[in-house]
Biopython code that builds the backbone (N, CA, C, O; Angstrom):
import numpy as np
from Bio.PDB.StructureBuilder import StructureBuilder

atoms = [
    (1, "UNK", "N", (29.247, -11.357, 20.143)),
    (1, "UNK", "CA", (27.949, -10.711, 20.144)),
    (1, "UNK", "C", (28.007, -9.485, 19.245)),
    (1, "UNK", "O", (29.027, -8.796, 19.222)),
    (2, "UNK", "N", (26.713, -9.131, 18.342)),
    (2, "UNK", "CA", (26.852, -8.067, 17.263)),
    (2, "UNK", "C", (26.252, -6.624, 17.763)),
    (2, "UNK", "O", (25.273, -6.494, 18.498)),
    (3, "UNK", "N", (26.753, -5.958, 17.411)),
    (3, "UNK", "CA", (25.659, -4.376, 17.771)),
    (3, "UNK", "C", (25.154, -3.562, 16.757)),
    (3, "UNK", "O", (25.741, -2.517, 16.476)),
    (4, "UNK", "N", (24.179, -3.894, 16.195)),
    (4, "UNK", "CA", (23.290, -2.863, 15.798)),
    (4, "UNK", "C", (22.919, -1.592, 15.811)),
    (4, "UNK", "O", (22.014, -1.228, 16.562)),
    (5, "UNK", "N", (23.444, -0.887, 15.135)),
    (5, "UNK", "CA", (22.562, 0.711, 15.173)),
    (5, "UNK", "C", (21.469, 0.965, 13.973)),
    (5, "UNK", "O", (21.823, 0.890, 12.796)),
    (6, "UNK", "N", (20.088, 1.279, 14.357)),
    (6, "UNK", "CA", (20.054, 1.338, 13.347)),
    (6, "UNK", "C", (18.816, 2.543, 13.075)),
    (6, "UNK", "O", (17.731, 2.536, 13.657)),
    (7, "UNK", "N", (19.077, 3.161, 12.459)),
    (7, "UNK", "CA", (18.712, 4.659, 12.144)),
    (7, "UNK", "C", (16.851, 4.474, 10.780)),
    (7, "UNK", "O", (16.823, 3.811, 9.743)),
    (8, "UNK", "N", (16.041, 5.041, 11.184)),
    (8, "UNK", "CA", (14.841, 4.904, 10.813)),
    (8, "UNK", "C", (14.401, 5.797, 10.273)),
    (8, "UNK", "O", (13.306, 6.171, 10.694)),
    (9, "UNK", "N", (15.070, 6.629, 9.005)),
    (9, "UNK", "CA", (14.604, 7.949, 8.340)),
    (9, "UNK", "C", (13.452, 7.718, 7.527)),
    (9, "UNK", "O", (13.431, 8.497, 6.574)),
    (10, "UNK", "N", (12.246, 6.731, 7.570)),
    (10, "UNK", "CA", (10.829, 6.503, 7.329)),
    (10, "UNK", "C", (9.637, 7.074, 8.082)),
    (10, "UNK", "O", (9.707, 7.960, 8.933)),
    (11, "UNK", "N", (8.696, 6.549, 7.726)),
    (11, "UNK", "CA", (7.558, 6.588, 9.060)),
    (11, "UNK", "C", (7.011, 5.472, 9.180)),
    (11, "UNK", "O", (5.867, 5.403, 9.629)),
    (12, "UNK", "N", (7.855, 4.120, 8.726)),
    (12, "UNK", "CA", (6.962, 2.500, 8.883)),
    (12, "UNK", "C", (7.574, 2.411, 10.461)),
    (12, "UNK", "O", (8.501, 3.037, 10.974)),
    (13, "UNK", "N", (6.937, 1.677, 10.858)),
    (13, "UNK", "CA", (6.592, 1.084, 11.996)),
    (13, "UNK", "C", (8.188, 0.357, 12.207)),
    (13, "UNK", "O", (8.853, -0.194, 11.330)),
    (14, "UNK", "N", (8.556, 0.556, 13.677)),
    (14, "UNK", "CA", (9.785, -0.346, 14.076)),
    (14, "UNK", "C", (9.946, -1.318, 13.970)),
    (14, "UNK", "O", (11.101, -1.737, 13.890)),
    (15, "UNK", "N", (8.778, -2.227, 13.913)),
    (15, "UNK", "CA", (8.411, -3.407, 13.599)),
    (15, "UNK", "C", (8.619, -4.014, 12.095)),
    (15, "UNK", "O", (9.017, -5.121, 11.731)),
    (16, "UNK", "N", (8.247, -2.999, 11.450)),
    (16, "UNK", "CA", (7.965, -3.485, 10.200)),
    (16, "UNK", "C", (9.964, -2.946, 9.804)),
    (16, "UNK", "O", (10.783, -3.597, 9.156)),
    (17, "UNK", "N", (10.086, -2.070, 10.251)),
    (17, "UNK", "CA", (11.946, -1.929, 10.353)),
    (17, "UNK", "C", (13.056, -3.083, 10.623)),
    (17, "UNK", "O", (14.127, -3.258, 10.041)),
    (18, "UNK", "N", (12.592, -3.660, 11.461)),
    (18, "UNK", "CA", (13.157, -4.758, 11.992)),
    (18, "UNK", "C", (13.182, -5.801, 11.000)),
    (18, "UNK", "O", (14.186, -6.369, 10.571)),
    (19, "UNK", "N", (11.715, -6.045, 10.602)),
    (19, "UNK", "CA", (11.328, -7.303, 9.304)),
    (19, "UNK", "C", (12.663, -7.017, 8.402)),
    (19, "UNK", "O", (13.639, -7.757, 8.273)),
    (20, "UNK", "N", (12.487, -6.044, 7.956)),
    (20, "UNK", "CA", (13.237, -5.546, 6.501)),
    (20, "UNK", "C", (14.901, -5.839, 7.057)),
    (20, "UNK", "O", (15.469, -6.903, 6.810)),
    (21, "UNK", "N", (15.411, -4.961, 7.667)),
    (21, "UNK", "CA", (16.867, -5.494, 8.693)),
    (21, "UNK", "C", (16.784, -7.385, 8.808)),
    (21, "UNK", "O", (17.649, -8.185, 8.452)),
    (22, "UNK", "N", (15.906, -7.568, 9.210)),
    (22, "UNK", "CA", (16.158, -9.460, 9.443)),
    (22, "UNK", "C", (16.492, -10.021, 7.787)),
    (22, "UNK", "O", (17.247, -10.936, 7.456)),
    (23, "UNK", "N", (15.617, -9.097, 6.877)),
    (23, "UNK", "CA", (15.849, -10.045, 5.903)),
    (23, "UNK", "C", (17.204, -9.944, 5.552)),
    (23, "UNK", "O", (17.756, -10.995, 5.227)),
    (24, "UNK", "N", (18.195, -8.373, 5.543)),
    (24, "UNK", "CA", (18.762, -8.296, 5.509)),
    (24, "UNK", "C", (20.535, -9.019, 5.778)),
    (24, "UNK", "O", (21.654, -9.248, 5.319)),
    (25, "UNK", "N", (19.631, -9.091, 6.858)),
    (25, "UNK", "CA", (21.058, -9.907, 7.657)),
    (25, "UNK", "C", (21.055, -11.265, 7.347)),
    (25, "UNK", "O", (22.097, -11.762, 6.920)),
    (26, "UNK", "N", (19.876, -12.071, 7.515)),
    (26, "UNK", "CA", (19.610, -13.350, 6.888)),
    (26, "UNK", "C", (20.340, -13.646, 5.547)),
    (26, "UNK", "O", (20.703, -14.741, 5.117)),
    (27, "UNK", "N", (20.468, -12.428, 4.995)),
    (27, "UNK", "CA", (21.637, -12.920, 3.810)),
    (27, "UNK", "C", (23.237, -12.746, 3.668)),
    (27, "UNK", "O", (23.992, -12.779, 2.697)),
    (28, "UNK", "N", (23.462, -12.513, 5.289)),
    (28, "UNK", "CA", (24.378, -12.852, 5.861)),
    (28, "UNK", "C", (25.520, -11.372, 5.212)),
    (28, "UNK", "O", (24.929, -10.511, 4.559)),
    (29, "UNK", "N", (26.939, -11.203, 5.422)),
    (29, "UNK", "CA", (27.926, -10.385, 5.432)),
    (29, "UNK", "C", (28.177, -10.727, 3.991)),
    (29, "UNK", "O", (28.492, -11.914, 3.912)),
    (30, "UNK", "N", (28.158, -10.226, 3.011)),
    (30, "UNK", "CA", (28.170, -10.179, 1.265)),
    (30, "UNK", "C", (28.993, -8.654, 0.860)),
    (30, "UNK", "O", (28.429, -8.158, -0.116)),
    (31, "UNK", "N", (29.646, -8.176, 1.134)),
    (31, "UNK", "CA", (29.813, -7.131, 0.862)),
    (31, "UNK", "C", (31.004, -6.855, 1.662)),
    (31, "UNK", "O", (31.013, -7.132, 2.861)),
    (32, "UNK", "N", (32.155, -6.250, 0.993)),
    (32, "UNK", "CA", (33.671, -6.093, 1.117)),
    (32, "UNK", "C", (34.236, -7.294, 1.833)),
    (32, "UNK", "O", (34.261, -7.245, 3.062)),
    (33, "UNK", "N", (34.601, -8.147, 1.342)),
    (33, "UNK", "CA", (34.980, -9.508, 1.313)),
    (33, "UNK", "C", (34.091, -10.225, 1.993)),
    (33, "UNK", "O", (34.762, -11.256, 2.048)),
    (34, "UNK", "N", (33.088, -10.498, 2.565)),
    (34, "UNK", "CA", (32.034, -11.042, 3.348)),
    (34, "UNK", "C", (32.905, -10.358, 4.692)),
    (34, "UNK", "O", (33.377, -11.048, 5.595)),
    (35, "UNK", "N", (32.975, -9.322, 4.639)),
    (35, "UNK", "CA", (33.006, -8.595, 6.513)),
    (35, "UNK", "C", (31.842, -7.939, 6.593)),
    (35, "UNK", "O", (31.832, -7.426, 7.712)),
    (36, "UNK", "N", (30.559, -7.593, 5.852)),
    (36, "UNK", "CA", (29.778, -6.401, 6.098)),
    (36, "UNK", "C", (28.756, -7.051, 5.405)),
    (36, "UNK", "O", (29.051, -7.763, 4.445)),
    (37, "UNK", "N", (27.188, -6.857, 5.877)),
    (37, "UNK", "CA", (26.009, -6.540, 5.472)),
    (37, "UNK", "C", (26.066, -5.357, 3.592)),
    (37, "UNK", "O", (26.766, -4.445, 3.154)),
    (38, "UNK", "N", (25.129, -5.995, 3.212)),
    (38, "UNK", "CA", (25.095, -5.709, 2.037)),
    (38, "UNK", "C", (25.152, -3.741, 1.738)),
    (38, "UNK", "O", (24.233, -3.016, 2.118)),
    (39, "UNK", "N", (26.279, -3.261, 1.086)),
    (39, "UNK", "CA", (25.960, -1.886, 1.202)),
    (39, "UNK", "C", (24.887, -1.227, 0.738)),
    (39, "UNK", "O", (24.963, -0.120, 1.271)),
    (40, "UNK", "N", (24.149, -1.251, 0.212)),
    (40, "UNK", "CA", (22.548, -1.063, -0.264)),
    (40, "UNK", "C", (21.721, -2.076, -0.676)),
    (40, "UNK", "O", (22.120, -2.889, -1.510)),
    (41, "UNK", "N", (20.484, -2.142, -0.143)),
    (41, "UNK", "CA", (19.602, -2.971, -1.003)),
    (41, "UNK", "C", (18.170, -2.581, -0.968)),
    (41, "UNK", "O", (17.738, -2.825, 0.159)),
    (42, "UNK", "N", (17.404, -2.158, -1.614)),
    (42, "UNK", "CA", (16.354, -1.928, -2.497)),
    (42, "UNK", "C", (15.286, -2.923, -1.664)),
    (42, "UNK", "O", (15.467, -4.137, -1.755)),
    (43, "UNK", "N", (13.858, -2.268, -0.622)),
    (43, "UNK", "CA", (13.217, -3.700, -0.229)),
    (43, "UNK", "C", (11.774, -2.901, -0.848)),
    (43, "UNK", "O", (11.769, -1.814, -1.427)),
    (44, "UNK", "N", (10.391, -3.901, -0.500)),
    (44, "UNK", "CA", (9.134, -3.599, -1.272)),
    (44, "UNK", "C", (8.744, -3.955, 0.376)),
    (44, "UNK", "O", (9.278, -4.943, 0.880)),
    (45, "UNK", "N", (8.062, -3.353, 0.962)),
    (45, "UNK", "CA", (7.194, -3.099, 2.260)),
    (45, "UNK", "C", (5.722, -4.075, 1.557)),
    (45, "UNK", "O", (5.391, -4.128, 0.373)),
    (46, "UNK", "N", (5.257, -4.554, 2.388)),
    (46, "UNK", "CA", (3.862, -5.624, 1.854)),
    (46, "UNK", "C", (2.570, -4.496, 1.443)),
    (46, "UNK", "O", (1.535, -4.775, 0.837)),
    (47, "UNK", "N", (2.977, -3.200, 1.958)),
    (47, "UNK", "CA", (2.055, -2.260, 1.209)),
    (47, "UNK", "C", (2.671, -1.846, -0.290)),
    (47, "UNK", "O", (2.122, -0.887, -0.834)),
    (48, "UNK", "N", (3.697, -2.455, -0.951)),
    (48, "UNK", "CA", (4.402, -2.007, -2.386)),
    (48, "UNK", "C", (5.217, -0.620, -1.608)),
    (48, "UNK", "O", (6.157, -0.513, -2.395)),
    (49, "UNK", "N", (5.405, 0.326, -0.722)),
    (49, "UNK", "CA", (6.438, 1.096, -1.002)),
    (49, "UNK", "C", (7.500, 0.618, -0.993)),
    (49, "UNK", "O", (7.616, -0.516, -0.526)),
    (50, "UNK", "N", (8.646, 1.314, -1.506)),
    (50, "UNK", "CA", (9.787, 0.940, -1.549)),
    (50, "UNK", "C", (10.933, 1.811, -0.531)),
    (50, "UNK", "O", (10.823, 3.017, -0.310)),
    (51, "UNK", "N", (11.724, 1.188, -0.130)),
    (51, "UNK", "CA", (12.605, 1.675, 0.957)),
    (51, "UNK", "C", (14.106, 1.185, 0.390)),
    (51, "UNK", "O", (14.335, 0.107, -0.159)),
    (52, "UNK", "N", (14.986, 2.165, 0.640)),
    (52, "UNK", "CA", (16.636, 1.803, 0.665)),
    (52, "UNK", "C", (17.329, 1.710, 1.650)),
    (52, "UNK", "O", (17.606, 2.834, 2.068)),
    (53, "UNK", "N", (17.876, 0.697, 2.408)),
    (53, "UNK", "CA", (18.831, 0.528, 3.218)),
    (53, "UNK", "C", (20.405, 0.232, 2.927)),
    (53, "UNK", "O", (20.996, -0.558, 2.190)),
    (54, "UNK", "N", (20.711, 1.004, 3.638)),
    (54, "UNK", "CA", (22.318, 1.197, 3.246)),
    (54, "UNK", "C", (22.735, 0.748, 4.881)),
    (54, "UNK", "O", (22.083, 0.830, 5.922)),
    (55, "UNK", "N", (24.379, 0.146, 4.547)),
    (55, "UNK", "CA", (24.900, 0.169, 5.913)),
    (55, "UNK", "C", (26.232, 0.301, 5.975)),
    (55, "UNK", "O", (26.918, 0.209, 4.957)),
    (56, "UNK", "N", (26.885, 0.590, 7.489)),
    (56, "UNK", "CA", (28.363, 1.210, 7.537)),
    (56, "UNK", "C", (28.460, 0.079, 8.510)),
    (56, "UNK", "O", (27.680, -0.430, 9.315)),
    (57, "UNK", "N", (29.826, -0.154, 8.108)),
    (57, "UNK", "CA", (30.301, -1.118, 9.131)),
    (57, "UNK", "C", (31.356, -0.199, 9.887)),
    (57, "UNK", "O", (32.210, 0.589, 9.481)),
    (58, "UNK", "N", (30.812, -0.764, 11.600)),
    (58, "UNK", "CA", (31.917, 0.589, 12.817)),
    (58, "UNK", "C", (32.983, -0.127, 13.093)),
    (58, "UNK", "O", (33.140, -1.257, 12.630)),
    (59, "UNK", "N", (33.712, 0.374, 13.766)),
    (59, "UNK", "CA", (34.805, -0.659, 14.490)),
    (59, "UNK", "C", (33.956, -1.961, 15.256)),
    (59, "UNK", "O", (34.290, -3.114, 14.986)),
    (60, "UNK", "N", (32.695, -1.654, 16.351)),
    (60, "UNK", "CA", (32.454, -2.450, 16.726)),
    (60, "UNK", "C", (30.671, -2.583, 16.662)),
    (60, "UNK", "O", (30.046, -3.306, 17.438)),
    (61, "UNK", "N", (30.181, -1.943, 15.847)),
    (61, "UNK", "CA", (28.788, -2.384, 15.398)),
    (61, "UNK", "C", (28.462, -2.200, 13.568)),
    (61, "UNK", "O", (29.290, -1.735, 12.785)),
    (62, "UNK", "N", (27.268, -2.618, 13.236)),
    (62, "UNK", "CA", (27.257, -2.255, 12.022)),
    (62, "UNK", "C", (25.784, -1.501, 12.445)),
    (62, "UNK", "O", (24.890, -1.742, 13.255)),
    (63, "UNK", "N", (26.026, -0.556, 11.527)),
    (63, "UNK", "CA", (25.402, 0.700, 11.152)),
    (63, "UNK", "C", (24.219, 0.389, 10.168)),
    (63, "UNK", "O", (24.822, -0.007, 9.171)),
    (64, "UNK", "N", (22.693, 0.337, 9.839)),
    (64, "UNK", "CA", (21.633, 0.959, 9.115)),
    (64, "UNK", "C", (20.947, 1.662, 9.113)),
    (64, "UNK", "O", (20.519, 2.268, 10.095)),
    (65, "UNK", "N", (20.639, 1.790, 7.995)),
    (65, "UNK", "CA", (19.861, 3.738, 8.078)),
    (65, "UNK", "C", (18.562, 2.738, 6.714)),
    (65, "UNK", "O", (18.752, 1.771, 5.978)),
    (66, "UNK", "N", (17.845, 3.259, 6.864)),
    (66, "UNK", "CA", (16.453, 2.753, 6.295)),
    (66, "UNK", "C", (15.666, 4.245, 5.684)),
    (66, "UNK", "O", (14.760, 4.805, 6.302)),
    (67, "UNK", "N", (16.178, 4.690, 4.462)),
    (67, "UNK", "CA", (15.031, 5.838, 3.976)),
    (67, "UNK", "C", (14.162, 5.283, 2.990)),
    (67, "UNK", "O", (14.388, 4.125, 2.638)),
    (68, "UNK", "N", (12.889, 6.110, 2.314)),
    (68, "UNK", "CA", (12.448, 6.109, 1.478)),
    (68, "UNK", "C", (12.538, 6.140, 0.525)),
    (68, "UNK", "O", (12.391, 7.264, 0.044)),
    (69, "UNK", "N", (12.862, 4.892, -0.540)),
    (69, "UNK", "CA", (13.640, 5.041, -1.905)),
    (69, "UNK", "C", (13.371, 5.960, -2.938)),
    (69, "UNK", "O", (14.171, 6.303, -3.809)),
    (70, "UNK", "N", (12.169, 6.358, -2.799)),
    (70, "UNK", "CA", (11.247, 7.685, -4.072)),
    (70, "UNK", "C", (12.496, 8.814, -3.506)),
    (70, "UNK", "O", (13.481, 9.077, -4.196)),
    (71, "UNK", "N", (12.194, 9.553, -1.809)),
    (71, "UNK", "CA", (12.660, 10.303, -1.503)),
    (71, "UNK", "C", (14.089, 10.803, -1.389)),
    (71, "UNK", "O", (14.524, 11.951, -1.296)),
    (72, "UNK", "N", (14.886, 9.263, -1.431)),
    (72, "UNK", "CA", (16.206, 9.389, -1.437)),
    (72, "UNK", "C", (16.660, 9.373, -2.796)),
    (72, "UNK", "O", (17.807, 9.701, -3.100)),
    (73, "UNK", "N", (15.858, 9.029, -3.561)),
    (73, "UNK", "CA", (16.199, 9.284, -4.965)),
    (73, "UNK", "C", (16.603, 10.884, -5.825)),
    (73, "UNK", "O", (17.368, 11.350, -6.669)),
    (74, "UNK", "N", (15.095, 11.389, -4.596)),
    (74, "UNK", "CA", (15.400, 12.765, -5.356)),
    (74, "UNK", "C", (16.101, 13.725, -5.069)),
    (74, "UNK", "O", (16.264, 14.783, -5.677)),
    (75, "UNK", "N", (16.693, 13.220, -3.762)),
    (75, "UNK", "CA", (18.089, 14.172, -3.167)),
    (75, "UNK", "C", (19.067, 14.279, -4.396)),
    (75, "UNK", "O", (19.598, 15.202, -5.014)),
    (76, "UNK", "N", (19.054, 12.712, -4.471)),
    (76, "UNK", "CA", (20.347, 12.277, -5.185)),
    (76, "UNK", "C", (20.368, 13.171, -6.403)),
    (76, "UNK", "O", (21.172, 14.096, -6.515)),
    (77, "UNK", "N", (19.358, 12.833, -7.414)),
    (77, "UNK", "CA", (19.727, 14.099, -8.580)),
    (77, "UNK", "C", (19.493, 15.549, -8.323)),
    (77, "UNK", "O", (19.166, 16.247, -9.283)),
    (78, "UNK", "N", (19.640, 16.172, -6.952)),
    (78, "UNK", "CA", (19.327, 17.447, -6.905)),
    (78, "UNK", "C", (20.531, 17.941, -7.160)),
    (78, "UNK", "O", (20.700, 19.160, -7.211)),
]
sb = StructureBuilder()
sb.init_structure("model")
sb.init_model(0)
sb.init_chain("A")
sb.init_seg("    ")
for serial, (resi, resn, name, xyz) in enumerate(atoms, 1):
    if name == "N":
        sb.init_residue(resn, " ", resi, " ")
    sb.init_atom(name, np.array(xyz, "f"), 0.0, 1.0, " ", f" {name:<3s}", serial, name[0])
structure = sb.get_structure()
């Protein structure tokens, strides 16, 4: 059985959080030898925003965090 954490630094709906995570996982463990969920991927919300999800794999859950790709962008070059 898997455990999920998963962290919602947006303001979309849990629901619409979840969608984006399913698609996620639906493409199954791709990332450091197929043990882990993809470490970033880039999604389009059906309203066009864009969101980045990143994830950590724990000892015994995997970890996502879901921000705003505009916003996390502009940390990044600060």
């Amino acid at each position: 059985m898997s455990k999920f954490i998963i962290e919602n630094r947006t303001n979309i709906s849990d629901i619409e959080v979840m969608e984006i995570i399913s698609l996620i996982v639906e493409q199954g463990r791709v990332s450091s030898n197929n043990k882990q969920y993809s470490y970033i991927t880039v999604v389009k919300s059906t309203a066009g925003a864009e969101y980045r999800v990143w994830t950590d794999l724990n000892k015994k859950s995997d970890r996502f965090v879901i921000e705003d790709y505009r916003l996390s962008e502009e940390k990044t070059k600060e």
